[in-house]
N, C-alpha and C positions, 0 to 999 in steps of 0.2 A: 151850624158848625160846632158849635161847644156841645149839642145834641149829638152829634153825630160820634164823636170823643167819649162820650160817657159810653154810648153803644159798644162803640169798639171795646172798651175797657171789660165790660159785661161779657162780649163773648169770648172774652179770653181767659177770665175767671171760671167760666160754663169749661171750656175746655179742660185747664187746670185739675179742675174738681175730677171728671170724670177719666182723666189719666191718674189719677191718685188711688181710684176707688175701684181699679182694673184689679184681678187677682192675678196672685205672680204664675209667671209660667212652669211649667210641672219640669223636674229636673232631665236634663241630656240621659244618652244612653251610655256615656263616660262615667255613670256613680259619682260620688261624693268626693273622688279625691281630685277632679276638676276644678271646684269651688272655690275661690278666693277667700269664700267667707268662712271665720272657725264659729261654729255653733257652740251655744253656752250647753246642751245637753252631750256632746263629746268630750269625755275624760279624760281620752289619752290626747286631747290637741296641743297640751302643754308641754306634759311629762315625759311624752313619745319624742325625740328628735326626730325629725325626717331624714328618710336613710339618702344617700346618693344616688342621682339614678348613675347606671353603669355607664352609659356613655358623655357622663359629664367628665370634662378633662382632671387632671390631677393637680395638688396645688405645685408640683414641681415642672410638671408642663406646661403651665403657664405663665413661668416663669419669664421674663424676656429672653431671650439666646436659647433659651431651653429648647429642643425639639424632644418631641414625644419619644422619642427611639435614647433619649438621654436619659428617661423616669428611672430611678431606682429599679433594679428589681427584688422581689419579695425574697427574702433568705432560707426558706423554707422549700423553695421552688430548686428541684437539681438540676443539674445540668444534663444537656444533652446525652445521651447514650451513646458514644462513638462506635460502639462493639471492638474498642481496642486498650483490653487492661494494661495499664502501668504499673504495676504492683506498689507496693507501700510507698514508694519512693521514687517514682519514676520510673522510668524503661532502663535503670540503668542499677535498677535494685539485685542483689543477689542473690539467688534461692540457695536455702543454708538447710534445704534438706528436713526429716525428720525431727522431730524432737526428741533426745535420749531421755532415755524416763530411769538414767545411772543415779544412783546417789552414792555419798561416798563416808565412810568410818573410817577413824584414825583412833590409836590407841597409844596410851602413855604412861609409863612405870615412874610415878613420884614420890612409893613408898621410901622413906628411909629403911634402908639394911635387908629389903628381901631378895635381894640379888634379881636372877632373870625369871620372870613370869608368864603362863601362858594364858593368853585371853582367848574366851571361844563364846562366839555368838550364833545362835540358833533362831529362824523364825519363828513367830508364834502361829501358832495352831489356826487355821482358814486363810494363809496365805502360801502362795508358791514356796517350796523348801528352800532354804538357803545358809548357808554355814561358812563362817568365816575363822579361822586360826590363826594367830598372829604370837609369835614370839618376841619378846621386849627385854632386853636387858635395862635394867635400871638408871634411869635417870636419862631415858632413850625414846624417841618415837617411831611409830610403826609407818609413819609415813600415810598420806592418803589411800584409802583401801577402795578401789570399785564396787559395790554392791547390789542389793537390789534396793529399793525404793520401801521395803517395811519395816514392821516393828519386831524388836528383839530380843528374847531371852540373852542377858551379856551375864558371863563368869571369870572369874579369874584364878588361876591356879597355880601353884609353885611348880618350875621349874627349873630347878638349878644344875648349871652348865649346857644346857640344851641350846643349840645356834639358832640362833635369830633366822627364822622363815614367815611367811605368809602364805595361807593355803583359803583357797576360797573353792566352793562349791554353790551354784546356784543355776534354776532356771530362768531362765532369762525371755521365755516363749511370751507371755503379756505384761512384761515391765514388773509382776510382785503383784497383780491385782486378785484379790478372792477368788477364789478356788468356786466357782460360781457354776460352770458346766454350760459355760453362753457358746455363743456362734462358733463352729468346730470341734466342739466338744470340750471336755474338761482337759486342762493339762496336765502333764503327767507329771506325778508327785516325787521329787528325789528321795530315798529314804536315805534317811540321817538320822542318824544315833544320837541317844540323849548324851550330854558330855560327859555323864555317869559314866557308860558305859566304855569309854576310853581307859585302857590300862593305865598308860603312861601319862593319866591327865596329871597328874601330883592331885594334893590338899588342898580343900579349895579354902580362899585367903580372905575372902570376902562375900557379904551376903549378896546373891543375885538380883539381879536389877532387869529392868526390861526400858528399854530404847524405840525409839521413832528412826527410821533414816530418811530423809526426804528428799526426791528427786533433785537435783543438778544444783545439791548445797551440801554441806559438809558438818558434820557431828564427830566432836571427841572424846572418847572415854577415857576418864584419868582417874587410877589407882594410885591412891592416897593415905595418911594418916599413920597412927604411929602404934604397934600394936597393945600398949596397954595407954592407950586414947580412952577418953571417957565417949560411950555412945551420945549421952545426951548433952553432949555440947558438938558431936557430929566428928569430934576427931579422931575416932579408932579407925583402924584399917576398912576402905568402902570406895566402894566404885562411885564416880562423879558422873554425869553426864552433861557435856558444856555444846552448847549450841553455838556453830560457828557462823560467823555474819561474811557472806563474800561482798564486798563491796569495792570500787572502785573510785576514786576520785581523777578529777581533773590536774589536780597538784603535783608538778612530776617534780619536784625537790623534796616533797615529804612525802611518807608513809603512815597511813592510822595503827595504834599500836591500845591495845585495854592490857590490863593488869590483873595477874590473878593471885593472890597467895595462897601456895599452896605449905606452909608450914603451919605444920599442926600445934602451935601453941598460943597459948592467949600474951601474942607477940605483934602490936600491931606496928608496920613499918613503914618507912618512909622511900621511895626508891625518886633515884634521880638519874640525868644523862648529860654530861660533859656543862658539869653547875648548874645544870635547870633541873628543879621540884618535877614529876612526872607523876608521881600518886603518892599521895598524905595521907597518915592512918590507913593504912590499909591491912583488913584484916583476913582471918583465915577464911578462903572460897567465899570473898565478897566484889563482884566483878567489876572496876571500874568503867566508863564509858570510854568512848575513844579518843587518846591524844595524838595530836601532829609533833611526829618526831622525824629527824631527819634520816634522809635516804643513805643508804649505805650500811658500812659496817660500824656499829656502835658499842658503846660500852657501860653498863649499866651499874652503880649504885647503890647498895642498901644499907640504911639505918634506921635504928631501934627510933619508934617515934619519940619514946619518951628518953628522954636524955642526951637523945644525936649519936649515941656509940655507935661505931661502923660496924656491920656485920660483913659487909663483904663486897668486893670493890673487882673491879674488871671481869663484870657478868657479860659476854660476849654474843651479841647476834647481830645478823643485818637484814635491815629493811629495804622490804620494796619499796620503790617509788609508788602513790597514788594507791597501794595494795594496804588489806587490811591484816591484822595479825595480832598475836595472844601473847603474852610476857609471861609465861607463868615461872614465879619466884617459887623455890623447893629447896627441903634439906630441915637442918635443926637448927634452931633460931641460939640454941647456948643462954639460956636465963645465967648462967652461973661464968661459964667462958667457953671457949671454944667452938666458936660457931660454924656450923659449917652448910652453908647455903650456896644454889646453883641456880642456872636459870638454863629456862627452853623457850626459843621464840617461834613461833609456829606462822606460819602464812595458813591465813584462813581463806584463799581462795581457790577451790577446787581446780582441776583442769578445764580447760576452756571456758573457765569465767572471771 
């Protein structure tokens, strides 16, 4: 019996050995990514994460109550193509047609003592022709002028007693774009005289300037300074060009209002509107930013910064609500007495903006 125990034990050890000493079997025809086991000669076993396979579920579908038809979708991913446009806005948006490619000049006499003047702007040279003439009595705007969308030879000329008109000539066939000869052929060039060549232009008051006008926004030129001004501090007589901002707000109890002074002396002033400060130091053609002043008809203000002397009192404009606009202060500040100062409030937002 205890013989027979020992045997047994023998041939179980004979088995043992010989299942140990088997060689392994040569890999499936699945490759290496079968394997349970990571081999110490693969580099990427660690560094590599294993990717997903595709039809493993998401972690959001697996969620409890989740159903798969609830997963997020990817944000990247568009939506269906109905073949039925809504336009910007819905089915219930408004087609507002073309875009006008109008831009618009306005012109203002803030010279002290030259009485009525006439401004004449001509295109520069490689754009469609265009001429604009406007007559300004002093201390007067020309109002928003339609034009074309380019850049401009501006002059100004004396003309005294002559009635306040506007004459515009321009082609209007590709908006003011370069005379280029593209698709249709070139457009046909209006001829227009240098302003030289005007009999009745008068003297001219100021040295020429050349101007931008930019489509479906508003620029104004204002004739200024005083004529024995020193050049180099900018106040002799000379055409300005102020960039107008159309903007609108949400505010309909107030209007945006900047400040311009246009007196030609080393006068810096203070202007106010029914007890409120409105612009401090303010000096000659230095633009402030925009203040919220209130809507309606208003009355404006000025005093000398230094000292508080009034220079002049019930400067009269009204604002729009929500609408933006220019203050510009003009006349003779009086170092000595007699001052005599005006104001021009201008809305700076073109038509249909």
């Amino acid at each position: 019996m205890r013989r027979s125990g020992i045997v047994g034990w023998g041939l179980l050890l004979v088995v043992f050995q010989a299942c140990a000493q088997r060689p392994p079997a040569p890999p499936s025809d699945t490759g290496a990514a079968d394997s349970l086991e990571a081999t110490a000669d693969a580099p990427d076993a660690v560094d590599t994460p294993e990717e997903p396979r595709s039809d493993a579920p998401t972690q959001d579908a697996e969620r409890p109550g989740m159903d798969a038809s609830d997963a997020p979708v990817p944000v990247d991913v568009p939506p269906e193509d109905t073949g039925v446009d809504d336009g910007p806005s819905g089915s219930d948006a408004e087609d507002t047609g073309p875009v006008s490619l109008t831009g618009y000049i306005r012109f203002l006499n803030l010279a002290p003592g030259t009485g009525t003047v006439r401004f004449l702007a001509t295109s520069q040279p490689g754009f469609v022709s265009s001429y604009i003439e406007a007559v300004v009595r002093e201390g007067e705007s020309s109002g928003y002028i339609p034009t074309l969308p380019v850049s401009y030879f501006i002059d100004v000329r004396g003309a005294p007693g002559a009635t306040p008109v506007v004459v515009t000539d321009g082609g209007l066939g590709d908006g003011g774009a370069l005379l280029d000869g593209g698709p249709g052929g070139p457009m046909p060039d209006v001829l227009i005289p240098d302003v030289d060549e005007f009999a009745d232009a008068g003297p001219r008051l100021a040295d020429r300037i050349t101007g931008d006008v930019y489509f479906r926004s508003g620029c104004t030129v204002v004739f200024a300074g005083r004529p024995d001004g020193d050049p180099m501090r900018l106040n002799n007589r000379r055409l300005w060009r102020v960039t107008d901002v159309p903007m609108r707000t949400a505010d309909t109890a107030n209007g945006l209002v900047r400040l311009i002074s246009v007196i030609p002396e080393d006068l810096p002033v203070d202007v106010s509107e029914g007890g409120t400060d409105v612009a401090l130091n303010l000096y000659f053609f230095e633009p402030t930013g925009f203040r919220r002043v209130r809507a309606g008809a208003r009355s404006f203000t000025v005093r000398a910064s230094e000292g508080g002397r009034v220079l002049a009192t019930d400067l009269r404009g009204t604002v729009t609500a929500s609408e933006a606009h220019t203050l510009y202060v003009w006349g003779t500040g009086g170092m000595d007495a007699g001052a005599s100062l005006r104001a021009v409030l201008t809305n700076d937002n073109p038509p249909g903006r």
